[in-house]
N, CA, C and O atoms as a CHARMM CRD file, in Angstrom:
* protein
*
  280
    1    1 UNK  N    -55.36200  53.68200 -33.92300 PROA 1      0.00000
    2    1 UNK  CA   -54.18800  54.09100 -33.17400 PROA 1      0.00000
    3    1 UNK  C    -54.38800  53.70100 -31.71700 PROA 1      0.00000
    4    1 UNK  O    -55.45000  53.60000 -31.10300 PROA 1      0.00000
    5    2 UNK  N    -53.02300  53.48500 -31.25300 PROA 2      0.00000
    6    2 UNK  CA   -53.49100  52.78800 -29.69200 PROA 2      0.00000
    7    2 UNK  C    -53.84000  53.74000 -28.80400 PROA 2      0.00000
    8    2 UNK  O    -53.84900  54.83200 -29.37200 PROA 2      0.00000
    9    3 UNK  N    -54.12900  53.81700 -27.67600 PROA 3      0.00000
   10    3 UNK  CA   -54.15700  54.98800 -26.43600 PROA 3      0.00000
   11    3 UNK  C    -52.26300  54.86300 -25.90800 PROA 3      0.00000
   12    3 UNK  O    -51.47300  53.93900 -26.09800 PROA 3      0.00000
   13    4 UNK  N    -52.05400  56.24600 -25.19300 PROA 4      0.00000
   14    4 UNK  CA   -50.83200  56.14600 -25.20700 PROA 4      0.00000
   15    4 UNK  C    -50.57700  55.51100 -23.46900 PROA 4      0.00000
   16    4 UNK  O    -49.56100  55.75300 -22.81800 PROA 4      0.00000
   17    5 UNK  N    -51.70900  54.70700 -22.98500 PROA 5      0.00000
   18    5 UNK  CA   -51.56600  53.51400 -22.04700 PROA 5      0.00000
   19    5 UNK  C    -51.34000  52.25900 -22.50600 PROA 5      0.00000
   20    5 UNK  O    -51.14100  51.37200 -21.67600 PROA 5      0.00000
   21    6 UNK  N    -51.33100  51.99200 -23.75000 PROA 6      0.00000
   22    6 UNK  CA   -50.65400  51.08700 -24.25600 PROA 6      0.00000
   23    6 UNK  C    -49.01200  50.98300 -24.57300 PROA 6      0.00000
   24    6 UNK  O    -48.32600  49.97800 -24.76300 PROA 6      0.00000
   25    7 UNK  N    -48.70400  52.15200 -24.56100 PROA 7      0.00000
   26    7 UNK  CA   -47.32200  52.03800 -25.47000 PROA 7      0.00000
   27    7 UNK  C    -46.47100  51.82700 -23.77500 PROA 7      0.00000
   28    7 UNK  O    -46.60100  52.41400 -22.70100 PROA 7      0.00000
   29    8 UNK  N    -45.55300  50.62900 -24.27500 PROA 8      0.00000
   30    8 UNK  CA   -44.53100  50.21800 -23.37600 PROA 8      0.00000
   31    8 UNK  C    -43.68500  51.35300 -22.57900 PROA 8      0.00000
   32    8 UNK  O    -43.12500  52.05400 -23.42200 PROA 8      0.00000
   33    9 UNK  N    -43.36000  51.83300 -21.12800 PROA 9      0.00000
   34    9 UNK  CA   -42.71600  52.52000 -20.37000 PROA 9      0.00000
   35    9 UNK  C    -41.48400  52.92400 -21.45400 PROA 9      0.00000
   36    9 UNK  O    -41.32400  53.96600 -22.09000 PROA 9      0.00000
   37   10 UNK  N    -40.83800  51.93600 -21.42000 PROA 10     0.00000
   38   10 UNK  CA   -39.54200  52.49500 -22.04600 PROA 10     0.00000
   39   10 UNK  C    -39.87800  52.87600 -23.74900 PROA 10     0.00000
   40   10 UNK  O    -38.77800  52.83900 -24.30200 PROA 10     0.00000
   41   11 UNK  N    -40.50200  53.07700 -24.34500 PROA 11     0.00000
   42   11 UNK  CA   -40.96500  53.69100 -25.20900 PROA 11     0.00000
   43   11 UNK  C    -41.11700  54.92700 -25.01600 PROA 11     0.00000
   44   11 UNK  O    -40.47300  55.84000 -25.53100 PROA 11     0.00000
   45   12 UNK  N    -42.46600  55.03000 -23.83800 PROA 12     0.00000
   46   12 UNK  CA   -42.68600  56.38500 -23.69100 PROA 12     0.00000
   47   12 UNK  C    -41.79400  57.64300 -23.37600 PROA 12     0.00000
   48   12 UNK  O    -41.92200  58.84400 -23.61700 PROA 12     0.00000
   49   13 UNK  N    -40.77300  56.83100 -22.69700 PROA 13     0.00000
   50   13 UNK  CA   -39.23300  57.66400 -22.52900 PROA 13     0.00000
   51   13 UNK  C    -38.60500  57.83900 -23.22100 PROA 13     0.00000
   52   13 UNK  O    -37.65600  58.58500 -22.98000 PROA 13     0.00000
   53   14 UNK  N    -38.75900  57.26900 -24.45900 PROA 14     0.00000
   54   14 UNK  CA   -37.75600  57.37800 -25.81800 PROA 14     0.00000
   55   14 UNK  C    -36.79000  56.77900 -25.92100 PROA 14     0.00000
   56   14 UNK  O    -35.91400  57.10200 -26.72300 PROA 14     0.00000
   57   15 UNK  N    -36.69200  55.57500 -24.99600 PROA 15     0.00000
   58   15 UNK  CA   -36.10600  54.55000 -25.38800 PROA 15     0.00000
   59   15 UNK  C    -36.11000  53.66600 -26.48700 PROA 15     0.00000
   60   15 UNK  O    -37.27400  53.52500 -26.86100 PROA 15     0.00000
   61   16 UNK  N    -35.16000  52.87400 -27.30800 PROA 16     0.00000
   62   16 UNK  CA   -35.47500  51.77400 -27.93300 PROA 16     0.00000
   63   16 UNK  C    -35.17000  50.22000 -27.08800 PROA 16     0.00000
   64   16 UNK  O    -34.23600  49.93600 -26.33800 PROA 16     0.00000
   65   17 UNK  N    -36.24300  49.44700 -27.49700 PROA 17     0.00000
   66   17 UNK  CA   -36.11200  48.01800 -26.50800 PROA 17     0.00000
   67   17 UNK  C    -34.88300  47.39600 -26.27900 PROA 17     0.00000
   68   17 UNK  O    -34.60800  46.77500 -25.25300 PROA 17     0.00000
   69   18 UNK  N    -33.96200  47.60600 -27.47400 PROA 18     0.00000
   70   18 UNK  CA   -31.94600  47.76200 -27.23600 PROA 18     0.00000
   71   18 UNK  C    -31.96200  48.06000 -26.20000 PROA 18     0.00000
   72   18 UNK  O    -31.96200  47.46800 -25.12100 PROA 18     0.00000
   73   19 UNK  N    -31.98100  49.21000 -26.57200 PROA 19     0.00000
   74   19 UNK  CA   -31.29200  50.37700 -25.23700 PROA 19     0.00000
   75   19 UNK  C    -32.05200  49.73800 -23.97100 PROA 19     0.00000
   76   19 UNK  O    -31.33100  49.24900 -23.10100 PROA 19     0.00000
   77   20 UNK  N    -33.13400  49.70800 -23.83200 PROA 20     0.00000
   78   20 UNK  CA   -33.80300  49.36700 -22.34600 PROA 20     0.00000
   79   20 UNK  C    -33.35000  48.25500 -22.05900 PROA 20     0.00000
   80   20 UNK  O    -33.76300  47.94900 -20.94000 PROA 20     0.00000
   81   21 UNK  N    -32.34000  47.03300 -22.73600 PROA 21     0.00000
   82   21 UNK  CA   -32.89700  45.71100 -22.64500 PROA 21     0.00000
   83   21 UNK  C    -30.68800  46.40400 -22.16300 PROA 21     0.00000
   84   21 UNK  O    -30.40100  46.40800 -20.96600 PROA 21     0.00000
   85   22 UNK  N    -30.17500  46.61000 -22.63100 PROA 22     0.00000
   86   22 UNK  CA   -28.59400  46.88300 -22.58100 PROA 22     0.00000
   87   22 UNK  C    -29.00600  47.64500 -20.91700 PROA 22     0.00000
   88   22 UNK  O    -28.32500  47.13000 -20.03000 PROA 22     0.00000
   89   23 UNK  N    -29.76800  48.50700 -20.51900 PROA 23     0.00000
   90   23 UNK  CA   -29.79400  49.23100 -19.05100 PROA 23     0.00000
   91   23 UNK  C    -29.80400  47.99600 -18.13400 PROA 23     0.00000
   92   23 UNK  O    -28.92200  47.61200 -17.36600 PROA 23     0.00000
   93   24 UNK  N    -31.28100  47.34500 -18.45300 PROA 24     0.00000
   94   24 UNK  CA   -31.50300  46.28900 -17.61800 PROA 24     0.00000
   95   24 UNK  C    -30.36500  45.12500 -17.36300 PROA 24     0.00000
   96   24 UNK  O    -30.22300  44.43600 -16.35300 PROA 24     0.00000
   97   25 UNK  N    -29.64600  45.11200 -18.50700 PROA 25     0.00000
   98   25 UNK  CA   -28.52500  44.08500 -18.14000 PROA 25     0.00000
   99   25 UNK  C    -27.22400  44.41000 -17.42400 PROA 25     0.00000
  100   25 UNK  O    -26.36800  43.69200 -16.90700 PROA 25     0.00000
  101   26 UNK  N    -27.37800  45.98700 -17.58800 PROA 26     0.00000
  102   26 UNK  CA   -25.94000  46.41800 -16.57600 PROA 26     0.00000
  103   26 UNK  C    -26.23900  46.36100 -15.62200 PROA 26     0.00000
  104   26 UNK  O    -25.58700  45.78000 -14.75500 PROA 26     0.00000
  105   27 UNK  N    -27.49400  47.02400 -15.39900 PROA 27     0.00000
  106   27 UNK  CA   -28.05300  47.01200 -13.60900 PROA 27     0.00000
  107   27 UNK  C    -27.82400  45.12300 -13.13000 PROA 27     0.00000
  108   27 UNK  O    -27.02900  44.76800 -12.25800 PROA 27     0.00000
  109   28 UNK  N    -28.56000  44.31800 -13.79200 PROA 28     0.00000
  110   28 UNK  CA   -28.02100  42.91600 -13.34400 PROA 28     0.00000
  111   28 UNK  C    -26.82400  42.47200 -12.87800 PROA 28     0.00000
  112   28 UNK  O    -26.70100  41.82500 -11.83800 PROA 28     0.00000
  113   29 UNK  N    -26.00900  42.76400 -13.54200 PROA 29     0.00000
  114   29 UNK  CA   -24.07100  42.37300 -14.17400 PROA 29     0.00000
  115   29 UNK  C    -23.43900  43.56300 -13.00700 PROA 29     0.00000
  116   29 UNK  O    -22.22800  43.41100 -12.84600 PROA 29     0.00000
  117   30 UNK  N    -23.93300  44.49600 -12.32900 PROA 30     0.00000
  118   30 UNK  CA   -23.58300  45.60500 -11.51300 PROA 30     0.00000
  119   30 UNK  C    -24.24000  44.84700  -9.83800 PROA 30     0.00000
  120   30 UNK  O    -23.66700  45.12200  -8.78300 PROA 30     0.00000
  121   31 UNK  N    -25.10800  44.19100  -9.86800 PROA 31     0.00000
  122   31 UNK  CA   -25.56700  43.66400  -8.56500 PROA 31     0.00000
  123   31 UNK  C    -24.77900  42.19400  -8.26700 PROA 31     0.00000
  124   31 UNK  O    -24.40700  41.62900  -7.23800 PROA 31     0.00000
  125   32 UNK  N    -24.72900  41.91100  -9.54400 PROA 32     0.00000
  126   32 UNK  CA   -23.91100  40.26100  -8.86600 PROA 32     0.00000
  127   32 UNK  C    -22.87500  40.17000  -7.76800 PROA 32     0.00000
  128   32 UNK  O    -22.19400  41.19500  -7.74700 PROA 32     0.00000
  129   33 UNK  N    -22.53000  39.28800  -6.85300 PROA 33     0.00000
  130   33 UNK  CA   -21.48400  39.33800  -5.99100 PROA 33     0.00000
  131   33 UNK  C    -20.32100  38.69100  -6.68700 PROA 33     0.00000
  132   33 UNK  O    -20.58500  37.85100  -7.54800 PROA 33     0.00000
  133   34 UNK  N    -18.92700  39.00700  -6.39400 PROA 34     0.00000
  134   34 UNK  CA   -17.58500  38.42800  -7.07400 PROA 34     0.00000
  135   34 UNK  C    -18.13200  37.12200  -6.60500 PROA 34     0.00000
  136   34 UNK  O    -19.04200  36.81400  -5.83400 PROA 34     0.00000
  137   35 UNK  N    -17.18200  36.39000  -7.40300 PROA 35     0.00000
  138   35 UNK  CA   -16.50100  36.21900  -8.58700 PROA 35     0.00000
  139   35 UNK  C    -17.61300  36.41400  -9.86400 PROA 35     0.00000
  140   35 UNK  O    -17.26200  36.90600 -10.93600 PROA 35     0.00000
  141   36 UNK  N    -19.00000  35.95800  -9.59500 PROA 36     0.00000
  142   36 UNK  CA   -19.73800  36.34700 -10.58400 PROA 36     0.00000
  143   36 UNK  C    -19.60200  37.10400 -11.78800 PROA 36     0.00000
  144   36 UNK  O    -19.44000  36.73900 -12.95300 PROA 36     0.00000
  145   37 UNK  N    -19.73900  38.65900 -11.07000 PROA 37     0.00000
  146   37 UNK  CA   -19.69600  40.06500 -11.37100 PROA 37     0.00000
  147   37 UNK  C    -18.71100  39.87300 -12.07100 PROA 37     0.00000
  148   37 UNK  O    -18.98900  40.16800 -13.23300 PROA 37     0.00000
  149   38 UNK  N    -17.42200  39.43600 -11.93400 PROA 38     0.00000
  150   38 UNK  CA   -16.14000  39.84000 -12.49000 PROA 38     0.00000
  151   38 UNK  C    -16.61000  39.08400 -14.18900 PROA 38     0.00000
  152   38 UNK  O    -16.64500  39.70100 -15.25400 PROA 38     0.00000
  153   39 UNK  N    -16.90800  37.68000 -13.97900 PROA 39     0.00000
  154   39 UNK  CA   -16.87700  36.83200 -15.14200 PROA 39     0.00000
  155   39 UNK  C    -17.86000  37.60100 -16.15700 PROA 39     0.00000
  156   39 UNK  O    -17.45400  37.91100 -17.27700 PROA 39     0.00000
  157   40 UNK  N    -19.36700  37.94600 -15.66300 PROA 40     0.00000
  158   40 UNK  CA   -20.18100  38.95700 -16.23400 PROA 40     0.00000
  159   40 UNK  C    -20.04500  39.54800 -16.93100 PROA 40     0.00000
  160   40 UNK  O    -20.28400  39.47600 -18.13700 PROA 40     0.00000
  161   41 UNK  N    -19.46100  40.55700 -16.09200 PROA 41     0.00000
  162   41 UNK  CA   -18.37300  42.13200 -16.75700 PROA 41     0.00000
  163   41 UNK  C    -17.88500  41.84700 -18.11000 PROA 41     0.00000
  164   41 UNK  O    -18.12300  42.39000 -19.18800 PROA 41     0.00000
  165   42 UNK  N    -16.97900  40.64000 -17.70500 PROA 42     0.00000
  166   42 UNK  CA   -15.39000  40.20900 -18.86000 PROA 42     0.00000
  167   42 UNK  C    -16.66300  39.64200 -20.22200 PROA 42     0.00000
  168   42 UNK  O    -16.08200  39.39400 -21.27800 PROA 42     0.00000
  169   43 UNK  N    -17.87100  39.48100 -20.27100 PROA 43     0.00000
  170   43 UNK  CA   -18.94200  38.89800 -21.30400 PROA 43     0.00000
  171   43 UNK  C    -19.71300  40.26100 -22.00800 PROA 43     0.00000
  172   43 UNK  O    -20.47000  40.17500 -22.97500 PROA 43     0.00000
  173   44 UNK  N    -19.36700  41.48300 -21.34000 PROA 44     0.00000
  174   44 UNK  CA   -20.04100  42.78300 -21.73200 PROA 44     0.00000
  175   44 UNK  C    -19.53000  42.91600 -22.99900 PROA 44     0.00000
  176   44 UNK  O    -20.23700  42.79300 -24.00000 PROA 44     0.00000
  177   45 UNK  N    -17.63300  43.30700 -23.05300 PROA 45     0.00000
  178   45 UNK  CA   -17.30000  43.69100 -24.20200 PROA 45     0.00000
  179   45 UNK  C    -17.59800  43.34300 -25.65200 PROA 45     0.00000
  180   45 UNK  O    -17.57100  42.22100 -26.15700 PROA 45     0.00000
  181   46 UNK  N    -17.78000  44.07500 -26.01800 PROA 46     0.00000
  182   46 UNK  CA   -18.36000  43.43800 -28.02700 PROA 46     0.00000
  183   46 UNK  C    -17.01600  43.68100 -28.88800 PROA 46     0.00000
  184   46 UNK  O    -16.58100  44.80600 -29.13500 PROA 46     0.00000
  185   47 UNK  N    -16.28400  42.20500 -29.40500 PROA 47     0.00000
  186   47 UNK  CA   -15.61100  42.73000 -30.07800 PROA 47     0.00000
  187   47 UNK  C    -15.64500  42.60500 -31.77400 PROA 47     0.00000
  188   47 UNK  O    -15.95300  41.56300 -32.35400 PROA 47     0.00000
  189   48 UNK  N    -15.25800  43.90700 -32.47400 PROA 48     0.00000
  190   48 UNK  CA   -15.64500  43.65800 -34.28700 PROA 48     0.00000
  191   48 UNK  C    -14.65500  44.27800 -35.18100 PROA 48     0.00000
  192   48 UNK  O    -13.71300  44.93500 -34.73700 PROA 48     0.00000
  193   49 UNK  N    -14.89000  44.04400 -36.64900 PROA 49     0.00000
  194   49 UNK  CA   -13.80800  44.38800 -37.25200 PROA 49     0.00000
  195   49 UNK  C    -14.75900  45.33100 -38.60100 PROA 49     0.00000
  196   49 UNK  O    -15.82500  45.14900 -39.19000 PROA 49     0.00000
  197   50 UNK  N    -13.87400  46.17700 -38.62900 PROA 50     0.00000
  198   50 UNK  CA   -14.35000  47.19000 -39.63500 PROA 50     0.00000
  199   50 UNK  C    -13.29700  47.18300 -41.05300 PROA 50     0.00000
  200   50 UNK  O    -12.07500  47.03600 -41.09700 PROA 50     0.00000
  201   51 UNK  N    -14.04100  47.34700 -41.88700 PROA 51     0.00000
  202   51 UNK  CA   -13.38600  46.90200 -43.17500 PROA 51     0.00000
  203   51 UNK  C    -13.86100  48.12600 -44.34200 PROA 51     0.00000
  204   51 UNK  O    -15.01800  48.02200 -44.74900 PROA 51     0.00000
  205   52 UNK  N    -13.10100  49.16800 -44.84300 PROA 52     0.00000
  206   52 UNK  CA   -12.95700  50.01600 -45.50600 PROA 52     0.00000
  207   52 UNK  C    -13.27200  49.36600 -47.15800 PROA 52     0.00000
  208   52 UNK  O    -12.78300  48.24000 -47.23600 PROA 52     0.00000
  209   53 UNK  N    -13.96200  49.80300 -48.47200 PROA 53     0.00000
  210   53 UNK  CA   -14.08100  49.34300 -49.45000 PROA 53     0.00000
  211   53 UNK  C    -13.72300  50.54100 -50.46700 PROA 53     0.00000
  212   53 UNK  O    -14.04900  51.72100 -50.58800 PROA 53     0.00000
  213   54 UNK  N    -12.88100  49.62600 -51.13700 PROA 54     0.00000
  214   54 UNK  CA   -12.68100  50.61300 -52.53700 PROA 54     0.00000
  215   54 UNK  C    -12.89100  50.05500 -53.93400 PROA 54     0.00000
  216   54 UNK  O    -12.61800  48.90200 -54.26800 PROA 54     0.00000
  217   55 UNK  N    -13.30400  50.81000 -54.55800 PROA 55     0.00000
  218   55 UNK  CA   -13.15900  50.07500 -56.00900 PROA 55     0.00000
  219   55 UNK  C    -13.66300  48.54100 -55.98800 PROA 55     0.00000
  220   55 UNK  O    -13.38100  47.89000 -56.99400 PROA 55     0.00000
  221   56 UNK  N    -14.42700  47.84000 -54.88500 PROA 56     0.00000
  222   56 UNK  CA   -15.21900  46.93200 -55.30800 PROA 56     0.00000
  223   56 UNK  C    -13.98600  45.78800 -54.24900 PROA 56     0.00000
  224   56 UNK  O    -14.25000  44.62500 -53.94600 PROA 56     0.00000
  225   57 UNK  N    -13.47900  46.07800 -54.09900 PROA 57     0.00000
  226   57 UNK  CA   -12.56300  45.40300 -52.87200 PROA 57     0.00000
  227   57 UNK  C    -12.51000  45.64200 -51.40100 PROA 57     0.00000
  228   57 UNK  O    -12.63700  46.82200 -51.07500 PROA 57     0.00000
  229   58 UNK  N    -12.28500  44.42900 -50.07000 PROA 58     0.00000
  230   58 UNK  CA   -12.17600  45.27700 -49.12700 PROA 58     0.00000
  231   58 UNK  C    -10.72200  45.52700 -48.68400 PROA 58     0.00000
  232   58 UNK  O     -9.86600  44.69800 -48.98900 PROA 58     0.00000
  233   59 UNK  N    -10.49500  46.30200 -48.18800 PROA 59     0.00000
  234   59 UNK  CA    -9.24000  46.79300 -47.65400 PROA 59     0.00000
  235   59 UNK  C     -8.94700  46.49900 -46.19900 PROA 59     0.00000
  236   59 UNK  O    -10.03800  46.29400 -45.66700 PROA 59     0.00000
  237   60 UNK  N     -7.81800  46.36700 -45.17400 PROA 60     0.00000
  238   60 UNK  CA    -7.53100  46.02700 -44.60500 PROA 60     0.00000
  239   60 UNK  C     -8.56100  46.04100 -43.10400 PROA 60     0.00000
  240   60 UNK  O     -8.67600  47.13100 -42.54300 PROA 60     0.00000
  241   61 UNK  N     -9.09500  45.13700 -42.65500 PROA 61     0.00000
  242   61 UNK  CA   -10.23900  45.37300 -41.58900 PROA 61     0.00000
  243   61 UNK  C     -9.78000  45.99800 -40.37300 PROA 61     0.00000
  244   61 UNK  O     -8.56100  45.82900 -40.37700 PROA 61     0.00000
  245   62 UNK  N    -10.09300  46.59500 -39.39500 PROA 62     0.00000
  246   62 UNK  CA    -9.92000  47.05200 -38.40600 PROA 62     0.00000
  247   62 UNK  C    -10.35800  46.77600 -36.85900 PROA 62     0.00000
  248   62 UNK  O    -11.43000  47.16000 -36.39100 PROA 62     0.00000
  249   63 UNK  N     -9.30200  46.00400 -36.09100 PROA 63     0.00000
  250   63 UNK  CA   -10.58000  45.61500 -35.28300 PROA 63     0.00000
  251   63 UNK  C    -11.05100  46.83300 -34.21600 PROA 63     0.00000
  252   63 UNK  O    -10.26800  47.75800 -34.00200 PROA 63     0.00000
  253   64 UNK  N    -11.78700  46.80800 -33.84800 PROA 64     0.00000
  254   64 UNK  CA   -12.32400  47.76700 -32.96800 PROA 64     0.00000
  255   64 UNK  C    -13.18500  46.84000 -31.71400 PROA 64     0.00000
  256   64 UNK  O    -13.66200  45.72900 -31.94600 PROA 64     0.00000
  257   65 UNK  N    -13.26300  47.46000 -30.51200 PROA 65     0.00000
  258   65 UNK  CA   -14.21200  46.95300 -29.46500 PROA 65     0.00000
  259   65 UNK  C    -14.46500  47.89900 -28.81400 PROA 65     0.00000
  260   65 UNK  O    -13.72200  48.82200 -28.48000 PROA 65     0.00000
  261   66 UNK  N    -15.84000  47.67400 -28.53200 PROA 66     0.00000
  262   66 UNK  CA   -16.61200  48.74700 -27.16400 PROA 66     0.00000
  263   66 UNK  C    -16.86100  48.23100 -26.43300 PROA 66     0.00000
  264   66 UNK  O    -17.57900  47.23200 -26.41100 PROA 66     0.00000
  265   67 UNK  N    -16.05200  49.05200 -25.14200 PROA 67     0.00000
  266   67 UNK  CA   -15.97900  49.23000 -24.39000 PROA 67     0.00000
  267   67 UNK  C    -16.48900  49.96000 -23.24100 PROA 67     0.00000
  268   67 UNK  O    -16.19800  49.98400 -22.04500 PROA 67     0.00000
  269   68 UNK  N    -17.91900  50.94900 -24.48100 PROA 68     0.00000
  270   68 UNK  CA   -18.60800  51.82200 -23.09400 PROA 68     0.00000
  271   68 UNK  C    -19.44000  51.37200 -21.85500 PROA 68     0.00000
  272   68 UNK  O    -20.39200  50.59400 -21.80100 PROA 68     0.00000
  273   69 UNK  N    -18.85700  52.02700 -20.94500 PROA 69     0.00000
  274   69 UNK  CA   -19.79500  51.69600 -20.16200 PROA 69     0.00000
  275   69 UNK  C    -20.29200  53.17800 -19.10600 PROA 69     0.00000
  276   69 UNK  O    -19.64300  54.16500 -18.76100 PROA 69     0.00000
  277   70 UNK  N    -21.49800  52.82300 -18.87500 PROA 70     0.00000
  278   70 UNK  CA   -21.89600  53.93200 -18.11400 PROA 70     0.00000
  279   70 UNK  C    -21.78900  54.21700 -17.13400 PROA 70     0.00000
  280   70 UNK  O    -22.26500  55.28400 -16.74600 PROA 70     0.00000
């Protein structure tokens, strides 16, 4: 087992490397100067489609996007 001076900062906080790696990129995308920042920003949103199943079929998808931000 390692010593717990091995285990990565954002670990030890209970982070997952996602999550730490999604902080680090807002803080980036939050310092840029316009026009930058703006184009940045508009590259954050994730957009997807959700699709309900019945009986071995899918049913009409849904799109959805997130939008959180902190």
């Amino acid at each position: 087992m390692a010593s717990s001076a091995a285990v990565p900062f954002w670990r030890s906080a209970g982070l997952t490397y996602v999550g730490y790696s999604n902080i680090c990129a807002s803080l980036v995308r939050n310092c840029l100067k316009e026009p930058h920042r703006a184009e940045a920003l508009s590259r954050e949103t994730v957009h997807f489609s959700i699709s309900k199943w019945t009986d071995g079929k899918p049913q009409k998808p849904t799109l959805r996007s997130d939008t959180e931000h902190e």
